[in-house]
C-alpha positions as CSV (number, residue, x, y, z in Angstrom):
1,X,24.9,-48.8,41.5
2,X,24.6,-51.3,44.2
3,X,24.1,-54.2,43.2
4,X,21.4,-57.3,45.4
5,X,22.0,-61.1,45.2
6,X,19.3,-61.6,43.2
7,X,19.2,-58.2,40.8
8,X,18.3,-58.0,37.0
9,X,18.8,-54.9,35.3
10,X,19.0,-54.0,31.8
11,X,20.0,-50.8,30.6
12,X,17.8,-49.1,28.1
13,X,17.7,-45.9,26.2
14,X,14.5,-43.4,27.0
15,X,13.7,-40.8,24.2
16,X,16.6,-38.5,24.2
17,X,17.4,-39.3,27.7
18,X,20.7,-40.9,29.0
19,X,20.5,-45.2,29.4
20,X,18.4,-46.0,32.5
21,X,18.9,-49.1,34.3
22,X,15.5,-50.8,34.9
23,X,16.1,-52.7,38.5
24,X,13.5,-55.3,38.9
25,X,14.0,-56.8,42.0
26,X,13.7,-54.6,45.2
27,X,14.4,-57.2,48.3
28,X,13.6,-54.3,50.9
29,X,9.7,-54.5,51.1
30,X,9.7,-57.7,53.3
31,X,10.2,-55.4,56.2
32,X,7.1,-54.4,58.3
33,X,5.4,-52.2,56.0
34,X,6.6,-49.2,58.9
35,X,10.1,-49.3,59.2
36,X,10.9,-47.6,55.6
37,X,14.0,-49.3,54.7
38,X,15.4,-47.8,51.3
39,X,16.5,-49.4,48.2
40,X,19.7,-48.8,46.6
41,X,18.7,-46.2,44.2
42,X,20.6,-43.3,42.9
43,X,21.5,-40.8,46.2
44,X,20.9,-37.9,43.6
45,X,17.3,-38.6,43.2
46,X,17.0,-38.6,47.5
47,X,18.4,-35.2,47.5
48,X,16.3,-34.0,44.4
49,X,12.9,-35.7,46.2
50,X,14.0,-33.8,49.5
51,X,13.8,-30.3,47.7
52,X,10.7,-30.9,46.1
53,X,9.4,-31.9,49.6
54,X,10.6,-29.3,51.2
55,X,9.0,-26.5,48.8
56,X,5.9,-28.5,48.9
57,X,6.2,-27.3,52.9
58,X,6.4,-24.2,52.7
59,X,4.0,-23.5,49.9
60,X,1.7,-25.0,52.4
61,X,2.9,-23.0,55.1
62,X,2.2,-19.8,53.4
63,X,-0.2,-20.5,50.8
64,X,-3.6,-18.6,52.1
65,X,-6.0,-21.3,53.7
66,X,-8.4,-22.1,50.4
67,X,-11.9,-24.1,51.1
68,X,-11.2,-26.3,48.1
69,X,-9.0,-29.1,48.9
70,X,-7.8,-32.6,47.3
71,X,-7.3,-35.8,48.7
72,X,-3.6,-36.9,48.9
73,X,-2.6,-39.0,45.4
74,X,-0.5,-42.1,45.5
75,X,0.8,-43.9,42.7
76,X,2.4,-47.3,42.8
77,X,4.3,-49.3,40.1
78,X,4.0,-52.3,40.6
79,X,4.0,-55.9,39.2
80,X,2.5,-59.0,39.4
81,X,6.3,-61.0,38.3
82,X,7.9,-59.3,41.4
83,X,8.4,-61.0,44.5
84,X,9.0,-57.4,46.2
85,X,5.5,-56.0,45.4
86,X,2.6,-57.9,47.3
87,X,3.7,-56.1,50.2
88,X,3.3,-52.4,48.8
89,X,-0.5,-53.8,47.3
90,X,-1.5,-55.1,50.7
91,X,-0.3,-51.0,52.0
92,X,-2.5,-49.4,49.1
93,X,-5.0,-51.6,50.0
94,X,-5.1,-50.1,53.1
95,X,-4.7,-46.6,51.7
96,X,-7.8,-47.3,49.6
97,X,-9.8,-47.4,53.0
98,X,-9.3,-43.3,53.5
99,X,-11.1,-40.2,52.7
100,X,-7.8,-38.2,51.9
101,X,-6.1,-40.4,49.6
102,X,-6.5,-41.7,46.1
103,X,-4.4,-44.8,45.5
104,X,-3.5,-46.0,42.4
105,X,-1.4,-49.3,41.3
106,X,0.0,-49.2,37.8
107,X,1.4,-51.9,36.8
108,X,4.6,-52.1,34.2
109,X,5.2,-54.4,31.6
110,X,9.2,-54.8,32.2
111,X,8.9,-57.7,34.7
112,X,6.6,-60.0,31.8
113,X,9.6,-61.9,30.1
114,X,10.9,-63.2,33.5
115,X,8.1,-66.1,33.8
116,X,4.8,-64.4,34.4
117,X,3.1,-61.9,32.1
118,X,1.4,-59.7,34.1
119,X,-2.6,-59.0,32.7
120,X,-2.9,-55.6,34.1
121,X,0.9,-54.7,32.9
122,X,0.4,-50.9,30.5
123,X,3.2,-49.7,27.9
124,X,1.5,-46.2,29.2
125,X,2.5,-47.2,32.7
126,X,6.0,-47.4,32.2
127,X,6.3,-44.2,30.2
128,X,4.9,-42.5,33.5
129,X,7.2,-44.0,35.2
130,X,10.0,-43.5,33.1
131,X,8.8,-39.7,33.1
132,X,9.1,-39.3,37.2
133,X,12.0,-40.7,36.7
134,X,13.1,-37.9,34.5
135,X,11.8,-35.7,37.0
136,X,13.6,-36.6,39.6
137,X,16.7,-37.2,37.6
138,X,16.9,-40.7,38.6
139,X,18.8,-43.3,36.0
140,X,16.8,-45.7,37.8
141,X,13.1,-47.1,37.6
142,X,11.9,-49.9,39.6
143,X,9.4,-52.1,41.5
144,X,7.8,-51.3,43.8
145,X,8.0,-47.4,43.9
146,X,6.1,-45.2,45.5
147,X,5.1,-41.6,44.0
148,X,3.4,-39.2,46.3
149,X,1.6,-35.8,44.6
150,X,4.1,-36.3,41.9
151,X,6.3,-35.2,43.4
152,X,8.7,-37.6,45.5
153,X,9.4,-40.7,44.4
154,X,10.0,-43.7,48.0
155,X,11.1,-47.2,47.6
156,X,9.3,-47.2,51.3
157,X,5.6,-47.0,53.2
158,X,6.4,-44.5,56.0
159,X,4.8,-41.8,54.7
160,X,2.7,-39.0,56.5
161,X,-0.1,-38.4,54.0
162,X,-2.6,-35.6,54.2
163,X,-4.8,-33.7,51.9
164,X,-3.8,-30.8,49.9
165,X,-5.2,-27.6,51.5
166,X,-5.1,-25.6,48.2
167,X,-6.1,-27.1,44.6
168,X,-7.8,-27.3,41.5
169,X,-11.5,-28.2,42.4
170,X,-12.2,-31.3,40.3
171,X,-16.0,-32.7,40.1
172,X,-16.6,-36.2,38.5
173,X,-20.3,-37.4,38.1
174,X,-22.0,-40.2,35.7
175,X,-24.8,-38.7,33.8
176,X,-26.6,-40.6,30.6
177,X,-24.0,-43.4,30.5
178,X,-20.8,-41.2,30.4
179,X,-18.1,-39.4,32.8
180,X,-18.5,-35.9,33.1
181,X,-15.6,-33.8,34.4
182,X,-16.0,-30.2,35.6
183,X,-12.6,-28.5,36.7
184,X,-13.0,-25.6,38.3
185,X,-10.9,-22.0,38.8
186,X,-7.7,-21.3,40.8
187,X,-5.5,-18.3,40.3
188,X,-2.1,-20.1,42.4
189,X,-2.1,-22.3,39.9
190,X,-1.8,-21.4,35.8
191,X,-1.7,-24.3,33.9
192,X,-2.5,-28.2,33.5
193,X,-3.4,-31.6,32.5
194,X,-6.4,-33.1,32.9
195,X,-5.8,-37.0,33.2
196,X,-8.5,-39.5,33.2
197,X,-7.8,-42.5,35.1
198,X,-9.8,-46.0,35.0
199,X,-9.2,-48.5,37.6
200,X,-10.7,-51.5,38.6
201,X,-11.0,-51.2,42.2
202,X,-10.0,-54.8,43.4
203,X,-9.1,-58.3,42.1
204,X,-7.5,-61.6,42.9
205,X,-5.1,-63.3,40.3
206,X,-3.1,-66.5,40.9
207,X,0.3,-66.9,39.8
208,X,1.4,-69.6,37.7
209,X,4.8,-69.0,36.7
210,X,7.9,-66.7,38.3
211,X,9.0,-65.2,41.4
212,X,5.4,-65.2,43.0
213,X,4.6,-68.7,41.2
214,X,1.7,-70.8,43.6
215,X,0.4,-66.9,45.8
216,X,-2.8,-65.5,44.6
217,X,-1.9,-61.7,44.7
218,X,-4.8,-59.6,45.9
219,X,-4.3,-56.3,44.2
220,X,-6.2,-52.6,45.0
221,X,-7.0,-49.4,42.5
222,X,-5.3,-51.5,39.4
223,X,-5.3,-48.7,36.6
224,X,-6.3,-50.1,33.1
225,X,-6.0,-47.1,31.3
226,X,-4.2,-43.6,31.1
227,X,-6.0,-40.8,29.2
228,X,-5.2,-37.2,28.5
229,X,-8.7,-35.3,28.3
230,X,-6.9,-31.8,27.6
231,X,-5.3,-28.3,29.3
232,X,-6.3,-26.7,32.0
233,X,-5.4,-23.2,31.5
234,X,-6.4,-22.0,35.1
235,X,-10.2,-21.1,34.7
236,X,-13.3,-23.7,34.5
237,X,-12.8,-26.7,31.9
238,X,-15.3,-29.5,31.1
239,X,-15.2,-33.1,29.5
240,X,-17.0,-36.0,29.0
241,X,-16.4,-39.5,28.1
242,X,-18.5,-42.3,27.2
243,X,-18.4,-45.4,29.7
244,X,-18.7,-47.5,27.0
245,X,-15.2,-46.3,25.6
246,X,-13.3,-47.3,28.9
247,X,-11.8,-50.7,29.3
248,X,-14.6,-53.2,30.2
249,X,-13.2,-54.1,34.0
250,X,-12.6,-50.4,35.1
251,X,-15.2,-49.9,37.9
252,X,-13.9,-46.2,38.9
253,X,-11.9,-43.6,37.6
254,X,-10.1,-40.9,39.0
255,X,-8.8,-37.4,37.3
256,X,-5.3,-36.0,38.1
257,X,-4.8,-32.2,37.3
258,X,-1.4,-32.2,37.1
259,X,1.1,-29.9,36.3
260,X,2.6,-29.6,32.9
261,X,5.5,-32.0,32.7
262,X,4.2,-34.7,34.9
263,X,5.2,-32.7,37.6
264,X,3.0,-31.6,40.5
265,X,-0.6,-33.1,41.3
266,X,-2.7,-29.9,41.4
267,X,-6.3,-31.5,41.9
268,X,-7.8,-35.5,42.1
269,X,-10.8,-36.9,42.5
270,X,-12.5,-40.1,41.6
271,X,-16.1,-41.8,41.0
272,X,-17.3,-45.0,40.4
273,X,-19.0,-45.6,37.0
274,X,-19.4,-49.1,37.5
């Protein structure tokens, strides 16, 4: 691996996975948020990502055209201790302005011992990331990364996002003070999770310590939670959740229906309970 002037990594064991370096500085986001300069991350995982993007194409290309679509899903990891990251919140923010995409910033915990401790930072964060990273048989995690439909993993903004034009119809409504999921029928797809998601849709948070010591960050979509409501086995599922038993500053939520594995986003949508 490459190494930058300023790079920390540690090396760290993962379940029964090989060590994975942890790089937590990325100096490559100070670029206009359009030029999509790459890290130095593993060239495995580029070619790996590539594939993935490339059978996404043509399942779109010859999937039959379905009325039911789903917004394009980001997912950003992020945190509050790196210097690298306030550009890639100020593109979600942006991102949280369209129709056709669900942004979500979740922040990791590996960045608190270097002077700030981050108050959004989730253990369950990092074991997402760490599973992507799995995925895309990277020995690498890092900040900021960008996951698109789980299924492509970018260090980089320039991406051409667009809703899905075949998935899992997902319906989220608040009735009687709790969240109440209906996921509907599709026969392309035969199996998966249904993940609920609270966020809290936008806050401010100066910095007292670290790399971003004396900035107020403004941060967008800021997930406080990840929660597993069951299997999807391809026909109509429902859940519901009490408000009351999501964290206190979540205002929305969205719900992933994503492949087994952490693998491919198969439905998304959100709602505001708050």
């Amino acid at each position: 691996m490459i190494g930058h002037g300023r790079f920390l990594a540690l090396r760290r064991k993962i379940g029964n996975c090989p060590l994975r370096t942890i790089e937590r500085f990325c100096g490559n986001w100070d670029l206009p948020l359009n030029w999509g300069r790459r890290n130095n991350f593993a060239v495995a995982q580029v070619f790996f990502s590539m594939r993935y993007l490339v059978m996404a194409v043509l399942l779109a290309l010859t999937a039959p055209s379905f009325a039911e679509t789903r917004p394009a899903v980001v997912e950003l990891f992020t945190s509050q201790g790196c210097s690298s990251c306030p550009p890639a919140e100020a593109y979600v923010g942006k991102l949280t302005r369209r129709t056709d995409v669900i942004a979500l910033a979740f922040h990791v915990t590996y960045w608190d011992d270097l002077g700030w401790k981050d108050r959004f930072a989730l253990t369950e964060a990092v074991d997402r990331q760490n599973g992507y990273a799995r995925n895309f048989r990277s020995s690498t995690v890092y900040t900021p990364q960008l996951v698109v439909d789980g299924l492509s993993g970018t260090p980089h903004s320039d991406l051409r996002l667009q809703a899905a034009s075949d998935a899992v119809p997902v319906a989220v409504t608040v009735v009687d003070g709790a969240v109440q999921v209906e996921v509907g029928a599709n026969a392309h797809f035969p199996a998966g999770d249904v993940i609920l998601v609270p966020y809290l849709r936008h806050s401010v948070t100066p910095v007292g310590r670290g790399e971003n010591a004396g900035r107020k960050l403004e941060e967008f979509n800021i997930v406080r939670s990840i929660r597993k409501l069951g299997s999807w086995a391809g026909t109509g599922s429902q859940f519901a959740v009490p408000i009351a038993s999501l964290p206190a500053d979540a205002t929305d939520v969205a719900v992933l229906v994503q492949a087994p594995g952490q693998k491919a986003i198969l439905g998304a949508a959100t709602q505001a309970i708050r």
